[in-house]
N, C-alpha and C positions, 0 to 999 in steps of 0.2 A: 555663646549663643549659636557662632557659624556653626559649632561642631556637634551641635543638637542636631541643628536643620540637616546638617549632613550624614547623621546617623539616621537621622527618622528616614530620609529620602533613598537611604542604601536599605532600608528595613519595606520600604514599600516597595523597590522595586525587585528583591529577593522575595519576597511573597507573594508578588504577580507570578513568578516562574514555576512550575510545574515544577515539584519536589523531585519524581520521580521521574521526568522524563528520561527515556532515554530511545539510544540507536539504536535500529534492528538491520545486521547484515543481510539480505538475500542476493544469493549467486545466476545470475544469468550463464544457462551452459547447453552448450551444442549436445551433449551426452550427460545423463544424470541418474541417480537413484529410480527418477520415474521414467524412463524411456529416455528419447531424442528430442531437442530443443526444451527446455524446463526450467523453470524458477524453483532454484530450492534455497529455503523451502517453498511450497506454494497455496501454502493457506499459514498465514501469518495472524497472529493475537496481537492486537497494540491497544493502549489509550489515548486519549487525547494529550497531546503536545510530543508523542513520539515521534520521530522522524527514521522513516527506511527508506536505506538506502540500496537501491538497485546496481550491483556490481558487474560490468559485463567478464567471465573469464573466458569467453572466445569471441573471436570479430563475429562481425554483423548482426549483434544483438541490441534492440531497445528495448526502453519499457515506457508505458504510458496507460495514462487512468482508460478507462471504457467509458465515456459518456454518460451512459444509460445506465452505470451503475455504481453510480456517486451518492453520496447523499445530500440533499436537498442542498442548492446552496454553495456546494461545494463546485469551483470550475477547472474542468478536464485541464491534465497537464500533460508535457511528453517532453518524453528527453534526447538527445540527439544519440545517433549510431555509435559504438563502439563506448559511448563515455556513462558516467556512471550517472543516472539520475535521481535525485534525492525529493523524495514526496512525506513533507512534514503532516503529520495529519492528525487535524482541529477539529473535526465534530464528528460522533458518533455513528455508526453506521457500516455499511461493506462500501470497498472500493474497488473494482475492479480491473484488473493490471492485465495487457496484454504487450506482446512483440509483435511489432508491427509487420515484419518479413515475416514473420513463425506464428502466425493467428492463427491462421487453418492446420498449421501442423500441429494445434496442441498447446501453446507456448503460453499459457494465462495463470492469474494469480488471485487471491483474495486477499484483502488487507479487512480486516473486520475491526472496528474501534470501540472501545466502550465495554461494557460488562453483557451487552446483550440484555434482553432480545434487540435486536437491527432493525429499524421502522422501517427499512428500504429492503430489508431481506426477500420478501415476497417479490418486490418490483426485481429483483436482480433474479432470483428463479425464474422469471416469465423473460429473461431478455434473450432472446433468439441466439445462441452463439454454434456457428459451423463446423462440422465433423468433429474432430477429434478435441477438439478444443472444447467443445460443448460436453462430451464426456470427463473432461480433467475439468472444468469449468462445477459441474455439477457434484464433481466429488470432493472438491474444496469447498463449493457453498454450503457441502454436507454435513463438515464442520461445524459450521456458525450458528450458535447456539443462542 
């Protein structure tokens, strides 16, 4: 009988966990594929229960959500200098990732979750974001389908 109880409870909690989840590398880099200061890649495809992870490969790089371009519910994280910050991400929608030193130069990212369309996509096109950053900013949103 214990070892019913004990199969059934190993069968529920393997069924709670997302089949498919998995990791997504993205590289934080001084110099990249797109220019100076970049996340590559910088418009990321995930579902729910994937987890990326943000790798700094030169000093003085962070990463962390943007507020204003969360979805509903979901609360802003950030990770500290130099070290790697990991943003498992649970519901639906864009996330928006920036470097906190490297914002205005450019340094932002999209995480989009889900199969699309994004209920928040519009709200994240209308969020104000500065100089060059708003042009790299827009061409990832441009992605998210």
């Amino acid at each position: 009988m214990k070892l019913i109880i004990a199969s059934l409870a190993a069968t529920v909690v393997f069924a709670a966990a997302p089949a498919s989840a998995k990791d997504v590398t993205v590289h934080m880099k001084t110099s990249g594929q797109g220019g100076m200061m970049v996340f590559e890649p910088s418009f990321i495809k995930a579902q729910p229960g994937d987890v990326i992870h943000f790798v700094p490969t030169n000093p003085s790089h962070n990463a962390e959500t943007i507020p204003t371009m969360l979805p509903d519910g979901v609360a802003p994280s950030s990770g500290l200098m130099n070290k790697e910050f990991v943003l498992p991400v649970t519901k639906p929608g864009i996330y928006g990732i920036k470097c906190k030193p490297h914002y205005a130069m450019g340094m932002v990212a999209v995480v989009q979750v889900g199969n699309g369309p994004s209920a928040n996509l519009a709200a994240a096109k209308a969020v104000k974001v500065p100089g060059l950053a708003g042009k790299r900013m827009a061409a990832a949103l441009a992605q998210a389908k």
